[in-house]
C-alpha positions, 0 to 999 in steps of 0.5 A: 475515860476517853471514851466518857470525853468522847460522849461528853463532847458529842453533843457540842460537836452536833450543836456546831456542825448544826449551826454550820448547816444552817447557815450554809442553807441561809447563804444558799437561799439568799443566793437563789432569792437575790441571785437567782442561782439554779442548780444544786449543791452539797457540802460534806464534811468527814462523811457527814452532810451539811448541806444538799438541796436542788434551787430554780429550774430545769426547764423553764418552759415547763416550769420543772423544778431541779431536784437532787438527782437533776444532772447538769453538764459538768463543763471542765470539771470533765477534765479529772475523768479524762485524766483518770482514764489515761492515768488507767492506761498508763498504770496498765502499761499501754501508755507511757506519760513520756509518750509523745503525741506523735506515737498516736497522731503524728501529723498534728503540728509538733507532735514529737515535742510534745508529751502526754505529761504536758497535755495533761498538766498544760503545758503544751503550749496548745491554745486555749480552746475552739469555741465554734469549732464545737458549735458548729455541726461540723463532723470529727475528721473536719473537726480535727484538721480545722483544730490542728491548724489553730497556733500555738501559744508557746513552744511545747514545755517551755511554759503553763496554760490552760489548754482545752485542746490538750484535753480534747486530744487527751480524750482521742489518745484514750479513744485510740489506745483502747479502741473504745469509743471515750464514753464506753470506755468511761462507763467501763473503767471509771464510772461503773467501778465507782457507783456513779449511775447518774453520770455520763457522757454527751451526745446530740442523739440521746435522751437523758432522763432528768437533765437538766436544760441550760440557759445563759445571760444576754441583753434581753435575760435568759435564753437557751444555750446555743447547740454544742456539738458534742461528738467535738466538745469531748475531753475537756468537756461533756460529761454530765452528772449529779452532786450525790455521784460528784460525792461518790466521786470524791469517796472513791479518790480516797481509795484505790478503786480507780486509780492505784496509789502511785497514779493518784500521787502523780494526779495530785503533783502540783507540776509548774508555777501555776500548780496544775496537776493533772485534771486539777488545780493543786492548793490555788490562791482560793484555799481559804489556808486550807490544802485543796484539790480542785476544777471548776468549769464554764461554757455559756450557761453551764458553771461548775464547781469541784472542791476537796480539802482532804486534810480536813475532809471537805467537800464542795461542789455547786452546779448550775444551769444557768450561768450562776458563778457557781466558782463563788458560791463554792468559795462562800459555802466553803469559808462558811464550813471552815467559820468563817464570816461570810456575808449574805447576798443582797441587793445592790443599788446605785447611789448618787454620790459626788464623783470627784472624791475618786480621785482619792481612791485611785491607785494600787492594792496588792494585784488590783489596779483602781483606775479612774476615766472619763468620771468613773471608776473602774476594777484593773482595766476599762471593762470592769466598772464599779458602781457606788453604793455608798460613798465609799463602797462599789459593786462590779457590773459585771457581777454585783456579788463582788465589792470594794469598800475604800477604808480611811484610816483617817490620818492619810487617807484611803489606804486599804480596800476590802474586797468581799467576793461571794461574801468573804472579806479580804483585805489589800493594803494600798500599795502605790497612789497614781 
């Protein structure tokens, strides 16, 4: 009998899973016909693929199309495999978490406060990152003593944030314990073990096949990437790989392979108040109500996304070469794989609308602040103007994908929004007028 209920509900289960992949194909052909999005994606559910194509270009000299197998830098999504490799260390008994930075470079500043717990779960207090340090052609030990005297932003343990310099470190621990070189030992330990033949790490000097080139926004449109130094820019930063081996990737977390069962509970462990684990997010604010372990990255026109919702065995990654949010995107295709509505990309255009009703509109909506100054209306602060498209509807300047629509409720006026970010609809009541 059960097994007659299994057969009879199969063919619906193929009708739906078919209807989701198309409109996941749909919403990635609007972001590249209306967004311009380059890259690649995929999306699998329960080891089935719903969708996994290459859009725009790898080189737009030579007009060379992306392809599946197109390897893109990885940005921050580097930060799992750091953390993967010293979790290996530790499970092999040559590490401890409760080490100190001190045991391996004690001359960096508050090196006996600070443990490779906090660096991997940012809470250092390390400061963000050394942008043109890793810019520069500066060599490692240079390198080295020019980041040690970037301040702290907070004593060591006493608060969370994000901290690219904690990684950085990170990657010379491995270096240091090891006595291989970061991108030996994972090729060695990690990558090798779990089939990623596509992935590796950065240098200026070698030739990797079917990378993909990287291009970001200014004025003028598209330019090449600046040269990042990437004997630097390692550990938070560096590795390059392709969707099919983020999903091997991804396989392989399931098991024991890579890292035992007690070192991935301690991967996975949300460990302060902004949920970082180690490597990972743990079930962020964008999990659309589903458990989700995640990172994405971005540096200049690289921007990535790394989304597992391992109760529902669902994966989501985008990769892009040229500054496409691919955080959004990730986040539409997402709500798409669980049924949600999720609008289509479009063009958005400028509407001459009588600017005196913002005054209407102006006040508080949960955690967003609508402000209006000097005739215009802005998102939270005076860097982020909404445009009108309607009288009532407003695309950000800064990324045209996301909108604000003003609801009346036609008996006191404006009292909620609809925020759509990468198409997905939410709605904040109003929660104090100015």
């Amino acid at each position: 009998m059960k097994l007659l209920i299994l057969l009879m509900l199969c063919p619906v289960f193929l009708v739906a899973q078919e209807k989701t992949s198309a409109k996941l194909a749909a919403y990635m052909q609007a972001q590249a016909d209306v967004n311009n999005f380059s890259g690649t994606v995929l999306v699998m559910k329960n080891g089935a693929i719903l969708l996994k194509k290459a859009y725009g270009l790898a080189d737009y000299e030579w007009n060379i199309k992306n392809t599946l197998d197109t390897k893109f830098q990885l940005a921050s999504v580097t930060k799992q495999f750091t953390a993967a490799a010293i979790l290996q260390l530790v499970d092999n008994g040559r590490l401890s978490l409760n080490d100190k930075l001190s045991k391996f470079f004690p001359d960096y500043p508050k090196a006996d406060s600070i443990s490779i717990h906090m660096l991997l779960s940012h809470s250092s207090g390390l400061a963000m990152g050394f942008k043109e340090i890793a810019l520069s052609s500066i060599n490692r030990d240079s390198a080295y003593a020019a980041i040690k005297k970037i301040p702290f932003e907070f004593s060591p343990g006493t608060k969370s944030a994000y901290s690219n310099i904690g990684y950085y470190l990170l990657a010379k621990i491995i270096e240091k314990v090891s006595g291989e070189h970061y991108a030996t030992f994972l090729k060695k330990n990690i990558f090798d073990k779990a089939g990623m033949s596509n992935t590796g790490v950065s240098n200026n000097e070698s030739i990797v096949t079917k990378k993909a080139k990287v291009y970001y926004h200014n004025e003028e449109g598209f330019i090449h990437n600046p040269y990042i130094n990437w004997e630097i820019n390692l550990g938070h930063d560096g590795i390059y790989s392709t969707v099919e081996d983020l999903a091997i990737w991804d396989k392989t977390l399931y098991g024991t392979t890579i890292l035992s069962a007690a070192m991935k509970e301690k991967m996975f462990t949300p460990y302060n108040s902004e949920n970082w684990g180690y490597g990972f997010i743990i079930n962020p604010f964008y999990n659309h109500g589903h458990y989700l372990i995640a990172h994405d990255g971005g540096f200049f026109g690289t921007m990535t996304s790394f989304n597992r919702f391992t109760d529902d065995k669902l994966f989501v990654t985008v990769l892009s070469n040229n500054g496409s949010p691919s955080h959004i995107i990730g986040y539409g295709l997402s709500a798409i794989a669980f049924g949600k509505e999720v609008e289509m990309p479009y063009k958005h255009h400028r509407a001459k609308i009588d600017t005196t009703i913002y005054s209407n509109y102006v006040g508080e909506y949960g955690k967003i602040r609508i402000l209006k100054i000097g005739g215009k209306l802005y998102y939270n602060d005076a860097d982020i103007e909404l445009i009108p498209e309607s009288k009532t509807k407003f695309f950000r300047a800064d990324d045209n994908d996301r909108t604000i629509e003003f609801v009346d409720d036609k008996t006191d006026g404006y009292n909620s929004i609809i925020l759509t970010k990468g198409g997905v609809k939410e709605v904040f009541p109003r929660s104090n007028r100015n």
